[in-house]
N, C-alpha and C positions, 0 to 999 in steps of 0.2 A: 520484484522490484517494482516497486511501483511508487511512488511518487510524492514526497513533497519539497522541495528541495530549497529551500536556502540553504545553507548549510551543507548540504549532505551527499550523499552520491544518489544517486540514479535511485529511485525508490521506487518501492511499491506501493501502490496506495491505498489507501484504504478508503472503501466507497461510502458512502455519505447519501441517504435516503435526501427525496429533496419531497418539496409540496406539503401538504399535511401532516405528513407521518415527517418530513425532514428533523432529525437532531438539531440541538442547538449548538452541541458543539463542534466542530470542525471534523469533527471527525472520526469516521467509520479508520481513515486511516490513521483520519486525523494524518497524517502522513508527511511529511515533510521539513523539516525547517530547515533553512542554509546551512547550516554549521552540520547540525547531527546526522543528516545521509545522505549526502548529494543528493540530493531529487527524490524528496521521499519514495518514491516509486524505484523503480530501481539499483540495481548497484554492481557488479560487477563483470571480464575474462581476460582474454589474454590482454595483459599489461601492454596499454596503449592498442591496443591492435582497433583499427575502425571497422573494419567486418569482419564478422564470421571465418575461423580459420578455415580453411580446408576439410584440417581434421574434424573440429568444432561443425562443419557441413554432414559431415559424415556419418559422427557418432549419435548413434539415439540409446536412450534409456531402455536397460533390457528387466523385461518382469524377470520378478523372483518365483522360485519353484512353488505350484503350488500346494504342496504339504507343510508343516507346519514345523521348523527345529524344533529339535526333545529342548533344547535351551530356553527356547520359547514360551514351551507351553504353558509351563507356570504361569506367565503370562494373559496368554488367552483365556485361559480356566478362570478367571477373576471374575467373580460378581459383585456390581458396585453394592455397595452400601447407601441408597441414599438417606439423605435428613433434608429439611427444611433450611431454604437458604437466606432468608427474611426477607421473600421477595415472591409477593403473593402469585399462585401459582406453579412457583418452580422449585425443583428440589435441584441438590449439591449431592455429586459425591466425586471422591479422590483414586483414580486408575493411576497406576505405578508400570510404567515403561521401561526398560533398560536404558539407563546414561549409553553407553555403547554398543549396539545391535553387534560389531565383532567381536564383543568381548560380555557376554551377557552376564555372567556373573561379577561384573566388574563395578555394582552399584545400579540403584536403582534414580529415576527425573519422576515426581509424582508429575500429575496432570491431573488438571479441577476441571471439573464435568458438571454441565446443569443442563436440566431440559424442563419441559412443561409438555404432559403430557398429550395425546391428540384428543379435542371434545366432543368428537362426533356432532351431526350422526354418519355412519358411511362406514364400512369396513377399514380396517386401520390397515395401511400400509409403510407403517415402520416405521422407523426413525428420518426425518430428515435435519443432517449437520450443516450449519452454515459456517462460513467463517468472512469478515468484511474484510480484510485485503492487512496492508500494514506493507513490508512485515513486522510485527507487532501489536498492530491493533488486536483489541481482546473479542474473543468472540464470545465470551462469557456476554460481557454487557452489553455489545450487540444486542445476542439474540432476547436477554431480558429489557431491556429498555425500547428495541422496536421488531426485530423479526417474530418475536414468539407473541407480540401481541399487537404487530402491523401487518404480519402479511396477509395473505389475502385467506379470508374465514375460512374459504374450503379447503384449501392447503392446509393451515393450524385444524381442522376438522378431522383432517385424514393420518397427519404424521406426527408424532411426537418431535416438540422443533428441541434439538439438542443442540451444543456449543462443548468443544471444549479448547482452554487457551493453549497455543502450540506452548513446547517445552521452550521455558527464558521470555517468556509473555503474560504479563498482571500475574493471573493468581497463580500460575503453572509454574514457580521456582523463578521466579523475572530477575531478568538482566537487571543489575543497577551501575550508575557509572558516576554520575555527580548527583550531591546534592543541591537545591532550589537555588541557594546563589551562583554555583559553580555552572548551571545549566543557565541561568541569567546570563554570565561574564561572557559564556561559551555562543549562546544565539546573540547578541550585540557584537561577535565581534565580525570585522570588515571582512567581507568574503569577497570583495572586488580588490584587491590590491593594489596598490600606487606604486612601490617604491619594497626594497627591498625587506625594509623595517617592518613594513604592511603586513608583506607575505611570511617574512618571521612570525608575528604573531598568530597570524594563520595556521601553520606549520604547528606551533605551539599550541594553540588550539586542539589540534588534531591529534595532538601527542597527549595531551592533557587527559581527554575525553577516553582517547583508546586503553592508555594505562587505568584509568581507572575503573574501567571492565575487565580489565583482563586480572586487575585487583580482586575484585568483586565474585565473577564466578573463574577462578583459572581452569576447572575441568568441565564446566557444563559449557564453557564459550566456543570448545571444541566439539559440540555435538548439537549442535541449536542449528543444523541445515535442513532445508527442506525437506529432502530425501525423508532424514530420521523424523521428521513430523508429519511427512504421510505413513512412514510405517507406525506411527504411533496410531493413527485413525484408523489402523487395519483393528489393533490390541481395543481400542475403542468399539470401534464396529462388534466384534467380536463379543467384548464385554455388556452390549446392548443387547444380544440376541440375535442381531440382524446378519443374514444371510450374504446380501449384498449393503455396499453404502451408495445411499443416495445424499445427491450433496448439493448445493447452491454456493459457489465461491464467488466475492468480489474482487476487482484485482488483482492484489498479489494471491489471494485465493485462488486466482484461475490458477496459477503456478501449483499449488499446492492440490488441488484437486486434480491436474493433468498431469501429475506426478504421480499421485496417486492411481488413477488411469494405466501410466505407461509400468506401476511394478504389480498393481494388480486388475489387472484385464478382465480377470476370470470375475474378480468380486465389484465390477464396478456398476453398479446400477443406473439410480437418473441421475447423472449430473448436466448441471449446468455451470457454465462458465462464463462469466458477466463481465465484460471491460477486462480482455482478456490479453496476455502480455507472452511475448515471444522466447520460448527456453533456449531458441538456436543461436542467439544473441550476444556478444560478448558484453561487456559492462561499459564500455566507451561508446559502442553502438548503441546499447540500451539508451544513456544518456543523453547521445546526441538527439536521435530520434522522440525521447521525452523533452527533449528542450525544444523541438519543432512542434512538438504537439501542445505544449506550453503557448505558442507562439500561434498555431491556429486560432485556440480557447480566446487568448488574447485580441484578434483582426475580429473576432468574433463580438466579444465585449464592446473591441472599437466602436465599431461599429454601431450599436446598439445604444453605447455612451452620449454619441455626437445629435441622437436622436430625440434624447429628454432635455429636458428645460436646465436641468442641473449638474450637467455632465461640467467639470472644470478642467477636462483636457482638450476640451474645441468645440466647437459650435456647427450647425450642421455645415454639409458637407467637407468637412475637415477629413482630411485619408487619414485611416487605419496609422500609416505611415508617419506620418506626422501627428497622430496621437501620442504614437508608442515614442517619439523625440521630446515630446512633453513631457510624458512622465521618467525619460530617462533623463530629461534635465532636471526635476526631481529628486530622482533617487541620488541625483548627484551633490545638489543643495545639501540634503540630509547628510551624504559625507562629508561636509562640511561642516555643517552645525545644523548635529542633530534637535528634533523640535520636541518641545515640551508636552507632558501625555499625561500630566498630576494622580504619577501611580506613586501611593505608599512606598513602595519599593527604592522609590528615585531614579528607577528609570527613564532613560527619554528616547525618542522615536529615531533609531540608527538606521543607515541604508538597508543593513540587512534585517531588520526588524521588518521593514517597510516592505520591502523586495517578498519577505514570506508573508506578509498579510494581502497583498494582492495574489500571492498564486493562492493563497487559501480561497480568495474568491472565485479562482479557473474552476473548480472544480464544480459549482453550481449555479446557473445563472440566477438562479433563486436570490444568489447574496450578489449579485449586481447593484442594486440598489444601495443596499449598505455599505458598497464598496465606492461607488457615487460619492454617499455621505462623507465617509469616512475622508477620504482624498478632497473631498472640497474644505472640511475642517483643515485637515495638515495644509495643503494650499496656500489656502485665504486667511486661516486664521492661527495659524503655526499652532494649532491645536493635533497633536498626533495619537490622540486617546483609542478612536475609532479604530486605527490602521493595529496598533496594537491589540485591542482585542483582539482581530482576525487574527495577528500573529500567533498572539495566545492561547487560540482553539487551535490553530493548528499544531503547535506544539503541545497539548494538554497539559497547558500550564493551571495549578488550580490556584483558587481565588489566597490560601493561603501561601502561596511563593512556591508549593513543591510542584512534580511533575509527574505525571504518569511514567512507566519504562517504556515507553511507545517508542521513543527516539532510540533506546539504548539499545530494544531490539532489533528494532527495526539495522540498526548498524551492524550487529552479531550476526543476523541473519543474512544480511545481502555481504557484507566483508568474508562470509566464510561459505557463503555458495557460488560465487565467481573470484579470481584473481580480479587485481584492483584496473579499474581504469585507466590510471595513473598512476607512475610511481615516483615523479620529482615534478617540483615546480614548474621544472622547467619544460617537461611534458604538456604540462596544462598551458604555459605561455605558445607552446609551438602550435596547441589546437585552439587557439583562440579566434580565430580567424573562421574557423570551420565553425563553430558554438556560434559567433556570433551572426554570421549568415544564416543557420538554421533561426536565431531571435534574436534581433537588434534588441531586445527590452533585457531580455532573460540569459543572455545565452553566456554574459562575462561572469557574472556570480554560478549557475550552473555547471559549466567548465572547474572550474574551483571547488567546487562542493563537491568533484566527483573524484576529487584525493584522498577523502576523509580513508578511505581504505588501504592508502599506502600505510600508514603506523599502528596498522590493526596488528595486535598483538599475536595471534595467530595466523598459518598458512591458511589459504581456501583449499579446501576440500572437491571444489564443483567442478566444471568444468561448462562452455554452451555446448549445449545436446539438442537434438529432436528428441521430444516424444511422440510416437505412435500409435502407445496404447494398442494392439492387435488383436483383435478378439472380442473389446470391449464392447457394452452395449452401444447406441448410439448416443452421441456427450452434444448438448446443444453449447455450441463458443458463441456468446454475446458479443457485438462489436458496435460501437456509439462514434459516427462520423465525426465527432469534433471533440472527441473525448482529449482532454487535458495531458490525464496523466500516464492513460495507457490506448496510445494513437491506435487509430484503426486500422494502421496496417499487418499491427500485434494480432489484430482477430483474424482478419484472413490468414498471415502465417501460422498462426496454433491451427487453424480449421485445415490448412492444405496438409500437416503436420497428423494430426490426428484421423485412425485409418475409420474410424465411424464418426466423423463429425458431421454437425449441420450448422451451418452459418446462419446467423439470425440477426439483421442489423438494424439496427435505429438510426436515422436520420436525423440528428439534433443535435444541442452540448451537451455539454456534463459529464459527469464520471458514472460511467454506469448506468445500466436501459430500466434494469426488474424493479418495478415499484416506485418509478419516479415520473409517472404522470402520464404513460402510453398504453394506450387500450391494447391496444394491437401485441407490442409486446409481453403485456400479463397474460392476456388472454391465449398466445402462443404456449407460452411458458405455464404456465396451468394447465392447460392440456396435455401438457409432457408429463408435471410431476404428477397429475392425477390421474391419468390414464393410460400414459408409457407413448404419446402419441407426438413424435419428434416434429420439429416444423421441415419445410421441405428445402432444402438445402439454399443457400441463396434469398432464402424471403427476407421482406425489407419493409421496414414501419416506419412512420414517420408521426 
């Protein structure tokens, strides 16, 4: 669950390389819009419940035996196929998973797989799988557009960097749920509600979007949970050769690698786990706590804004505080009468347009400056072009009107691995109060976005658990003090959580420590994937 959230519930997010190697576009999670998953970053437990049940305290993830079901093994026995995937250096091939691990002969979910091999020089030590966070973002084009040929030389030296998309993500059989205008209609519409009309449409909204997944795949929507896409990376692992998996997950990745971890202990090699998010969590905690983390990123930007020449929400020493009143008397303008943005499309710049182009900017101080621009344009010049793009990266809207399935997974995924947040309006009116404490800026639209899961077409399956992982090698948890979308109190919990962990922390913003500008950090974390050589529990970078 990790993170982007106009729109949407609680989300996971998908991390976002920043500095030289940074994407142009939004995103590794790309993660978020209002409307599609409360908070890109996270999403779901117990309906309403604001912490962790009891039971939810109690239950941890227990590994699977480690022999192999005869159901399986077909399975395992799979040697890919590769070919050439027109993307210099790496090859494609297609691993076929069971749609149902309880029912294995009951159809098959292919899964698309690319890697680039390791170039030496140096003894090869296997495969290393990445995946950036979502849930949905692809890690296919990840790892080809910046891990397999960003990270760090001696790493791509040693491990063949492989990806492949979880099952109902890009290339891997993907969720679809609207098409380009219907995903337009859906991110413009009001996710702060007025008035009872408001929240009808909202409501509709959310009906709109779920039906039409649950159109789209009705038996794969029931098997697109975490769980089943770590056991897929087992059939992976497997089909690579590799003895153990070694892995690098961002965000919601940490979820998915620590799940991995807690069913197979025995097969878990190096991982690391980057801006890493709490499994013990119900979906209302997740939420609230990503809306506070929202709301650090933000005092943080403040801050920073009041400091340049060009900042258009206050001049120096203007508080944090009174920033974030500027810009929420903004976003209030815009509900009003939204500002003109001269897209083709005839779009113009809505509250919630606006509201998911500045958390697009929490996630990397990098687009500070752009976020500056942007807002001084809509401002001053009721130009709202800038704010939308941000919107637009973060919803991987592409230049011809369609959209990645980023948003549609990402809602399959977090809707059917926790029970919803919320399950009536009226839910959400009664915590608004609690939201907007944790962020006067963020916390009325976030609250709201974290319903998207009451009209999800299917039950959740999850439940909040501890993982333990018992046995495992040592798993280094990343955690970034002013991380946005998965706060850092997410890394010390997965780190007290998991029975070999070492805590490795970065001092700074952003989403995610690995490859985004700190010596200290790479140079930790390199020494792990290349020599097994963990950092010492508690070290801290800055």
């Amino acid at each position: 669950m990790d993170t982007r959230r106009p729109l949407r519930s609680a989300d996971r997010s998908v991390s976002r390389p920043r500095g030289p190697r940074r994407r142009t576009r939004s995103g590794a999670r790309t993660a978020a819009g209002i409307l599609a998953t409360a908070a890109l970053l996270v999403s779901a437990c117990s309906s309403g419940s604001s912490t962790t049940s009891a039971t939810a305290a109690e239950a941890a993830l227990v590994a699977l035996p480690r022999s192999t079901p005869a159901a399986l093994t077909p399975y395992y026995a799979q040697k890919p196929a590769w070919h050439d995937c027109g993307v210099p250096g790496f090859e494609c091939a297609t691993i076929k998973a069971p749609l149902d691990y309880a029912e294995p002969t009951a159809g098959d979910v292919r899964l698309a797989v690319t890697r680039k091999k390791a170039t030496g020089p140096g003894k090869r030590l296997g495969s290393l799988l990445v995946n950036p966070g979502g849930p949905g973002g692809s890690a296919i084009g990840y790892v080809q557009a910046y891990a397999g040929i960003g990270y760090p030389a001696e790493v791509r030296a040693r491990y063949d960097m492989v990806a492949v998309d979880p099952r109902g993500v890009a290339r891997s059989e993907p969720v679809e749920c609207l098409d380009g205008p219907g995903m337009d209609t859906y991110t413009q519409t009001d996710s702060t509600p007025d008035d009872a009309k408001e929240t009808d449409g909202l409501v509709t909204a959310y009906r709109t979007f779920a039906e039409g997944c649950g159109a789209d795949a009705p038996r794969l929507l029931r098997h697109v949970s975490t769980v089943e896409a770590a056991r897929d990376m087992d059939i992976v692992r497997a089909a690579l050769g590799d003895e153990k998996l070694n892995y690098v997950g961002a965000s919601y990745g940490t979820f998915l690698g620590a799940t991995y971890a807690g069913l197979f202990p025995d097969r878990s090699g190096r991982l690391v786990l980057d801006g890493a998010m709490d499994p013990s969590l119900s979906a209302r905690r997740l939420n609230l706590e990503q809306t506070a983390g929202f709301e650090t990123a933000f005092r943080s930007f403040a801050k920073d804004c009041v400091r340049q020449t060009d900042c258009p929400l206050g001049g120096a020493g203007t508080s944090p505080e009174q920033v974030g009143e500027n810009l929420k008397a903004f976003f209030e303008k815009l509900d009003a009468r939204p500002a003109a943005t001269g897209d083709p499309d005839g779009r113009r710049l809505t509250e919630s347009l606006a509201t998911t182009g500045v958390i697009a900017a929490m996630y990397d101080e990098g687009s500070w400056q752009q976020l500056r621009e942007a807002l001084t344009s809509a401002m001053e010049e009721n130009d709202g072009a800038g704010l939308l793009v941000l919107s637009d990266g973060y919803y991987e809207r592409e230049a011809d009107g369609g959209y990645s399935n980023l948003m549609f997974a990402n809602a399959a995924v977090n809707c059917l691995d926790l029970p919803p947040a919320f399950d009536t309006p009226d839910e959400v009116r009664g915590a608004l109060t609690e939201f907007e404490k944790a962020s006067p800026v963020f916390g009325e639209g976030l609250a709201w976005a974290a319903l998207n899961c009451a009209y999800w077409p299917v039950h959740a399956t999850g439940e909040p658990h501890r993982i333990e992982a018992k046995g495992a090698a040592p798993i280094v948890v990343v955690g970034t003090t002013r991380d946005p979308a998965t706060p850092y109190r997410w890394a010390r919990a997965l780190a007290g959580q998991l029975s070999s962990a070492r805590l490795l922390t970065y001092e700074g913003d952003g989403h995610t420590a690995y490859g985004r500008g700190s010596s200290c950090i790479d140079r930790t974390i390199n020494a792990y994937l290349l020599r097994g050589t963990p950092p010492t529990d508690g070290k801290r970078c800055s």
